[in-house]
C-alpha positions in Angstrom: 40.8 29.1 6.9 43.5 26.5 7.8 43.5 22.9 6.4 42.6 21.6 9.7 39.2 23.5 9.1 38.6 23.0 5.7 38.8 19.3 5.6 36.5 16.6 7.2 38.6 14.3 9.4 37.0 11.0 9.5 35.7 9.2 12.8 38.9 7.7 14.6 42.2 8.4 16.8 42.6 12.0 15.3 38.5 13.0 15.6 39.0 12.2 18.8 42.4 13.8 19.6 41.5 17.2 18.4 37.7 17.2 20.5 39.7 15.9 23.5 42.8 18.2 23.3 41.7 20.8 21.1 44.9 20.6 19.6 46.9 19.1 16.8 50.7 19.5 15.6 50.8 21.6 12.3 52.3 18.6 10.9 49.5 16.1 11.5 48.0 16.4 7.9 51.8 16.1 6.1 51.8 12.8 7.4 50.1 9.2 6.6 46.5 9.1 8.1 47.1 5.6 9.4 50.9 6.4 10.9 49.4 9.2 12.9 46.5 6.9 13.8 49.1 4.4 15.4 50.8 7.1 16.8 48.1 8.8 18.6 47.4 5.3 20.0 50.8 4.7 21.6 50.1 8.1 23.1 47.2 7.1 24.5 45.2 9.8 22.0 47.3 12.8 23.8 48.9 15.1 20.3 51.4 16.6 22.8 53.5 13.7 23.0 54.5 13.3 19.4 56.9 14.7 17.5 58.1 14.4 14.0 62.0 13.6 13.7 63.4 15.2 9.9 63.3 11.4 8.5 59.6 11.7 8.7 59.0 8.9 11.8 56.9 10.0 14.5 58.4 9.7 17.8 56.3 9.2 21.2 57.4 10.7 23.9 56.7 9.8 27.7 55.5 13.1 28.5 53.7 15.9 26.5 55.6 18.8 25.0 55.9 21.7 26.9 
């Protein structure tokens, strides 16, 4: 069981990232809740277009990740 699965995400930006996309970056719970929150909304809730640079900002793409 991953820690995706074994924690409770709370009702928000993420909640609704992973029911619409199915999908999160492995790195979503090694960040601040409320960075990836803002995140997710400057990428319009879409997980695909963020990525995590080594100084630990997220960076929002225009496009999703292949």
């Amino acid at each position: 069981m991953s820690d995706l699965t074994s924690r409770r995400i709370p009702p928000g930006p993420i909640l609704q990232a992973l029911r619409t996309h199915r999908f999160l970056p492995d790195w979503a719970l090694d960040v601040p809740r409320l960075a990836l929150e803002h995140a997710l909304d400057l990428a319009e809730g879409d997980p695909r277009r963020l990525v995590l640079e080594e100084d630990g900002t997220i960076r929002v793409e225009n496009a999703p990740q292949p």
